[in-house]
N, C-alpha and C positions, 0 to 999 in steps of 0.2 A: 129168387134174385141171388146172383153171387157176389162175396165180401170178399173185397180184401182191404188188410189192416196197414199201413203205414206208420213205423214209427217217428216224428218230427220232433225238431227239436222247439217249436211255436206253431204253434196252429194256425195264429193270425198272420204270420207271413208264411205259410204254405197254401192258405185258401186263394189267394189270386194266383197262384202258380196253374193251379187245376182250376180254377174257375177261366183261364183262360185257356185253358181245354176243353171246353165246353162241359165242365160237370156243376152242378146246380147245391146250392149250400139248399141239405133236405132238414137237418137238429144240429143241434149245437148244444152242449151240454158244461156250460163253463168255459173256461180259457182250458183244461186240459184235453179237450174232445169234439168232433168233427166230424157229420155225416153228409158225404157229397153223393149226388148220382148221378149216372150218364148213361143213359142205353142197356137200363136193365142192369146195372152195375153198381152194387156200392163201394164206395171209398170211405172207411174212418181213419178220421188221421189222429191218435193218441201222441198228446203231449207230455211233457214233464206233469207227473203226478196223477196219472188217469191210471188206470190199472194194470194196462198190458204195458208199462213201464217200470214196476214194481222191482227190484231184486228176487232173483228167484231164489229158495231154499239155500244151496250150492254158492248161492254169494254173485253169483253170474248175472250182469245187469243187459237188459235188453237193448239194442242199437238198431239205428239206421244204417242205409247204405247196403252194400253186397251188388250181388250180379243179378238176384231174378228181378222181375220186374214186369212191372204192370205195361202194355202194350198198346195206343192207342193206335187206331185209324185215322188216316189224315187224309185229304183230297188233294194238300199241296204243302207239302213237306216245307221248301223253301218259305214259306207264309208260315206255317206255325213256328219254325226256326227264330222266325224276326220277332211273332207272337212275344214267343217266350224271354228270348234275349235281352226287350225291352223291359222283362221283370229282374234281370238280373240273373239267367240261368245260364249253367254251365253246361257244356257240350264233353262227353268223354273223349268224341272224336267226330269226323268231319263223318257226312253222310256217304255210307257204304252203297252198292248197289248188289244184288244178288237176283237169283233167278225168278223171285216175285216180285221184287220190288225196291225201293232204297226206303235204308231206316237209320236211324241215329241213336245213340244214348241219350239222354238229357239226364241229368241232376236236380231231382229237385232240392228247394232250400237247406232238406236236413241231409242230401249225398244220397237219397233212395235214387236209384234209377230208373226210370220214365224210356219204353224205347215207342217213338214214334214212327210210323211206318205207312208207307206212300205205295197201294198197290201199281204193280205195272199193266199200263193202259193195255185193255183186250181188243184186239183187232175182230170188227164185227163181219 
């Protein structure tokens, strides 16, 4: 199964963020730590004090946010838009269209970015 790690700034409000993406709370290990899945995918999402939050040697502390990002699948883009919206999520910008399909940034709670993406319909 492949992991990826999110760092959040609350656990407890980034879980309905992605529970309304359809990933399922798998452990939970305290208020600092979060194991969701979806489709053969794990999500941990480490909070203040879990360990991939630590300061590293260097003094260099770890954050949220940036440009990669996790990539969901949607059947209807404008429907998870509203999904999310009504949890209070922010959009980097308005939904793009490109040769496969339209896709959006979303923010989750702690500023990771979430890009959701709407393939374009196959003419059968």
């Amino acid at each position: 199964m492949a992991t990826i790690r999110y760092l959040v700034h609350d656990v407890d409000i980034a879980l309905p963020f992605y529970q309304s993406l359809g990933f399922e709370l798998s452990d939970r290990w305290g208020p600092p730590f979060a194991i969701l899945t979806r489709d053969g995918l794990a999500l941990w999402l480490s909070g203040p004090g879990s360990s991939a939050s630590k300061p590293l040697a260097n003094g260099q502390v770890p954050e949220s946010g940036g440009w990669n990002r996790l990539v969901i699948e949607v059947d209807e883009l404008d429907a998870a838009i509203a999904k999310l919206k009504a949890h209070g999520a922010r959009l980097r910008s308005e939904p793009v269209h490109g040769p496969g399909g339209r896709q959006v940034l979303v923010d989750d709670p702690s500023g990771n970015p979430v890009e959701l993406f709407e393939a374009r319909a196959t003419s059968a």
